[in-house]
C-alpha positions, -999 to 999 in steps of 0.1 A, spaced: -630 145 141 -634 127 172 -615 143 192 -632 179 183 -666 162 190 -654 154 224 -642 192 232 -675 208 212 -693 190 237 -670 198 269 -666 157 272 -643 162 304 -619 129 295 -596 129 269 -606 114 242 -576 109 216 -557 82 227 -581 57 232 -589 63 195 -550 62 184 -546 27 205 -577 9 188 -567 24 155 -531 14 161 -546 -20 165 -565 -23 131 -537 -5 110 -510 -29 129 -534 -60 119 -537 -49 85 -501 -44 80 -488 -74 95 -511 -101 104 -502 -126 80 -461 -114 75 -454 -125 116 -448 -163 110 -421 -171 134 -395 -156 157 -375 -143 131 -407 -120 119 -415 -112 149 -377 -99 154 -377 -80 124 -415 -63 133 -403 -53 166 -367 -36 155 -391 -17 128 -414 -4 157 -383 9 179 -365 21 149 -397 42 148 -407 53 181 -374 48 204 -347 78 183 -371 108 188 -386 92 225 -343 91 230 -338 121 221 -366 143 240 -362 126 272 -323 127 273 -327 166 266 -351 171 292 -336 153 316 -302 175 313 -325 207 320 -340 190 352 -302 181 359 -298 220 355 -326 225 375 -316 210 399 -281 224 403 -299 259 404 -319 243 431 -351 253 408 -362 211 407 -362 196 444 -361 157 433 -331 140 448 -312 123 423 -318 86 429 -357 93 420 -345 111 387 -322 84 378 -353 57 385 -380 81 358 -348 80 333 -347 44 337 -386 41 336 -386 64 301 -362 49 286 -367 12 292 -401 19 281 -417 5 311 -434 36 322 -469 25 314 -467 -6 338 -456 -6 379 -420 -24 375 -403 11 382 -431 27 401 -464 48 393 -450 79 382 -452 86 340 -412 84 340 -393 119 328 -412 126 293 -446 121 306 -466 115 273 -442 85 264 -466 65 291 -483 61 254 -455 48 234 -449 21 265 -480 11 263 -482 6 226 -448 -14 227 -462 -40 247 -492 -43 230 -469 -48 201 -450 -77 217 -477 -92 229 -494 -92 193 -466 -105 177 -456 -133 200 -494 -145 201 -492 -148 162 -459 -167 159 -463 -186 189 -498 -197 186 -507 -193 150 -543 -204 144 -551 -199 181 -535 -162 182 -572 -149 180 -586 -169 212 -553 -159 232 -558 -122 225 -595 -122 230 -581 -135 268 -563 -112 276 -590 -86 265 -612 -102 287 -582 -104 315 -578 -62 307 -618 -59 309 -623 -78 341 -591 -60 354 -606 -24 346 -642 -34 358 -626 -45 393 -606 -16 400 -635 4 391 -610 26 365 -603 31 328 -585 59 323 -548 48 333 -517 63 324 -488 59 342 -485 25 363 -515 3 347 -515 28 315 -506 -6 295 -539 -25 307 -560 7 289 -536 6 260 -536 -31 253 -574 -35 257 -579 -11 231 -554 -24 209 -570 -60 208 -601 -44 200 -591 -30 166 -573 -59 156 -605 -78 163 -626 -52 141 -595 -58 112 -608 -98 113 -643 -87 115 -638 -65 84 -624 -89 66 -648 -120 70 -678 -90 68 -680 -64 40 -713 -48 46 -706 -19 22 -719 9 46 -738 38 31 -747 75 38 -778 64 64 -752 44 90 -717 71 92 -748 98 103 -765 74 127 -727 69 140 -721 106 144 -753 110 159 -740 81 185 -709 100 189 -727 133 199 -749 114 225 -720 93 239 -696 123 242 -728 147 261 -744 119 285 -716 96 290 -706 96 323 -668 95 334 -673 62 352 -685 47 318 -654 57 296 -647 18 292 -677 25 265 -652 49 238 -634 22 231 -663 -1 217 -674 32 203 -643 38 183 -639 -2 168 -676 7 158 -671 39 141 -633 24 121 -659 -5 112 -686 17 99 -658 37 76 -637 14 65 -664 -8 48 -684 29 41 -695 38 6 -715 66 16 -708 106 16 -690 110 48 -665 84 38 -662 98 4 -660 135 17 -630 124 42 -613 107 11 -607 145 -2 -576 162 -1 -592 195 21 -607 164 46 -574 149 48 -560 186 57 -584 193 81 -569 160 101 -541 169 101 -548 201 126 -540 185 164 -561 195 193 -552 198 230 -577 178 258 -585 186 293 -598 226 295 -626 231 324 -630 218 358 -624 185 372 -631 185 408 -646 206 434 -656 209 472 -674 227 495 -658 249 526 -667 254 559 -679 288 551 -699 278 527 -676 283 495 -667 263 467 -631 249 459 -626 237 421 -599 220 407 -593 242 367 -574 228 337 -565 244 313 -532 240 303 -519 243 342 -536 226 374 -552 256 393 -572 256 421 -600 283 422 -620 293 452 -652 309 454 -677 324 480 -707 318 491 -720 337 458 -700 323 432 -674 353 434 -639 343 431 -620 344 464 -586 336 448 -564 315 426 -537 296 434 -517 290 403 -503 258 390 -510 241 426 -496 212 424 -469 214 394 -452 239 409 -443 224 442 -437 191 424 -420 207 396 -439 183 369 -470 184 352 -502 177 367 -531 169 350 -559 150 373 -563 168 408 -591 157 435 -595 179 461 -607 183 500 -609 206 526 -607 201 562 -628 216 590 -600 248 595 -602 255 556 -571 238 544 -570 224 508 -557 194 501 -552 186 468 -542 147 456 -524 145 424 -528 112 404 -493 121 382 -470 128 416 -495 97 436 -494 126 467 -513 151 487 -502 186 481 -517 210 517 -522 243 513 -533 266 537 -575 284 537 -552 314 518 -538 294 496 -496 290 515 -483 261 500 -477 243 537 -464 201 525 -467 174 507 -468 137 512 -471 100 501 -456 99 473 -450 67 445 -445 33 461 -467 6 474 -452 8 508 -475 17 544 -475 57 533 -472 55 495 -493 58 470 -502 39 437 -533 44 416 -548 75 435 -588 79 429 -597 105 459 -599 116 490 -618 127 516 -611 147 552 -627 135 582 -642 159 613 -606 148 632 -589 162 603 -574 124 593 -568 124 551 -583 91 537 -567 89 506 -580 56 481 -555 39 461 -556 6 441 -541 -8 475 -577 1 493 -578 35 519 -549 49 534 -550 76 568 -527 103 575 -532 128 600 -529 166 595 -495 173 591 -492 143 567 -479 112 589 -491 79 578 -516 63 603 -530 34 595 -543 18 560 -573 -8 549 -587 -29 526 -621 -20 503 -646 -44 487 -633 -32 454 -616 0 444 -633 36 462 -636 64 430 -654 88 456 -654 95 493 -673 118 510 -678 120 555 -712 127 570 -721 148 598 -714 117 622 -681 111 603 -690 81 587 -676 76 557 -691 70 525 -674 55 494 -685 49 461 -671 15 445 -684 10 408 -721 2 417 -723 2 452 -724 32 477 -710 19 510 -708 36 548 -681 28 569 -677 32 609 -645 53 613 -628 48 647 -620 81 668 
């Protein structure tokens, strides 16, 4: 139900997974709160998670990786093999939610999920067994250490290297909303599940991208509201037709999710749906052409969060936040390079937000690591530290550059 609200009204982050992880948190609570007394319980929760997740997550990404393998040998996938080792390692440790391996979302990208969710897991269980009584002051820490982590870098909506951070701080949150529901029984009726829906339907039109830390708080609200609800909603999803209906799944992220202008006076958008294109229009909203699956194709992976920027000749650059690089195309759309690339190394990028083209033609690309230059062709120039984390960069006419950092818009002198 959620997640339909959120593509009804074109709500242009996904939605669903923030919902799973806080639910995962109360239904994890509920089932096991009082049965993880020691280390021996503990043991015995976490073999019963792996036993559920790990034999299909095994099986899909040992499959997959034998066609890139094939790929590869018919020279249609250009990774060298020590990176596609490194994303088999990532995937099947399960550590391709947090840096250790890199940035990139391993070899079975949606996994990122099931990473994330193991650690929350392990945290939860270690907090109850190791500190009993206390467990619910330790885990309110480290939702406030996930908060204040999310409010500094000025981003929510992690996958791949800090995808655990999003995961675990929605987590916590239904476990706390478990606690709350059992110490308060309020017996909702009809009046608050409508006034919820109707906070759902304002939330998911006029919530802005930059305040998606909200769904969260939004979703612990709404399981609240229907798990101690009496009323007709609650009673209506109780029904075997309801319970049907739930069981239809939904795909996120059709419509636009970046655009530019050109020197001509054009438009360049960034298009999702179902592939990463990148559409260009005139100066009167015809479209000039399409080029298909932009980045995916060159990077032979899936690419679902592209910024883009043009420079002062017409090239598009287009930054991928899956791959961490910056994909050049020519004004008529010729694939021309790529480069960065996953690594926290001078050149590398981790944690990609945008970028921005100066009047020089330098790429400032922002990164959790602050700005990094390159110059046309791609070689790294120099890099530097922000006052937070830059979510938008845009130059003026005198090629200052301005960067938006959570609250603050701030200009910065760029040297010739």
């Amino acid at each position: 139900m959620i997640v339909s609200f959120s593509r009804i009204l074109s709500y242009k982050k996904p939605t669903s997974l923030d919902y799973f992880f806080v639910l995962s948190g109360f239904v994890i609570s509920y089932n096991y709160l009082h049965k993880i007394k020691d280390f021996a319980s503990f043991k015995d929760f976490m073999v019963r998670r792996l036993i559920r997740l790990y034999p299909l997550l095994l099986y899909t990404t040992l499959l997959f990786f034998g066609l890139m393998l094939i790929g590869k040998h018919w020279n249609t996938f250009n990774d060298p093999y020590p990176v596609l080792f490194l994303q088999l390692t990532d995937t099947l440790t399960l550590m391709n939610s947090n840096p250790i391996f890199g940035s990139s979302l391993g070899i079975n990208y949606p996994s990122w999920s099931i990473s994330s969710e193991m650690i929350s897991y392990a945290l939860f269980g270690c907090c109850l067994f190791m500190f009993r009584k206390n467990a619910v002051i330790v885990l309110s820490l480290f939702l406030l250490g996930a908060g204040l982590f999310i409010l500094y870098t000025g981003k929510y909506m992690y996958m791949g290297d800090f995808g655990f951070v999003r995961g675990l701080f929605c987590f916590i949150l239904g476990y706390l909303v478990h606690l709350l529901s059992q110490k308060v029984n309020p017996r909702f009726g009809t009046l608050p599940e409508l006034l919820f829906l109707f906070l759902l339907l304002l939330v998911f039109k006029y919530l802005p991208s930059d305040g998606a830390i909200l769904l969260p708080f939004v979703f612990a609200l709404g399981i609240f509201i229907f798990v101690s609800g009496k009323g007709i909603i609650t009673s209506f999803l109780e029904t075997k037709p309801a319970q049907f209906l739930g069981k239809i799944s939904y795909s996120d992220g059709d419509g636009f999710d970046d655009v530019t202008a050109t020197p001509d006076g054009g438009v360049i958008a960034a298009w999702q749906r179902g592939r990463d294109d990148i559409v260009q229009f005139d100066s009167q909203g015809n479209i000039k052409q399409i080029i298909r699956a932009a980045i995916s194709t060159p990077a032979d992976r899936t690419e679902l969060n592209t910024r883009l920027a043009v420079d002062g000749r017409g090239n598009i650059y287009g930054l991928g936040s899956f791959t961490s690089s910056v994909f050049k195309f020519s004004r008529d759309g010729k694939y021309m390079n790529r480069f960065g690339g996953p690594g926290r190394q001078p050149g590398q990028l981790s944690a990609v937000n945008a970028i921005a083209v100066d009047g020089k033609g330098r790429v400032f690309v922002s990164d959790i690591q602050g700005i990094q230059v390159f110059d046309s062709d791609g070689r790294f120039v120099k890099s530097f530290r922000l006052d937070g984390v830059a979510s938008g960069m845009a130059f003026t006419d005198q090629n200052e550059l301005l960067v938006v950092s959570r609250s603050k818009v701030m200009k910065y002198t760029v040297n010739q």
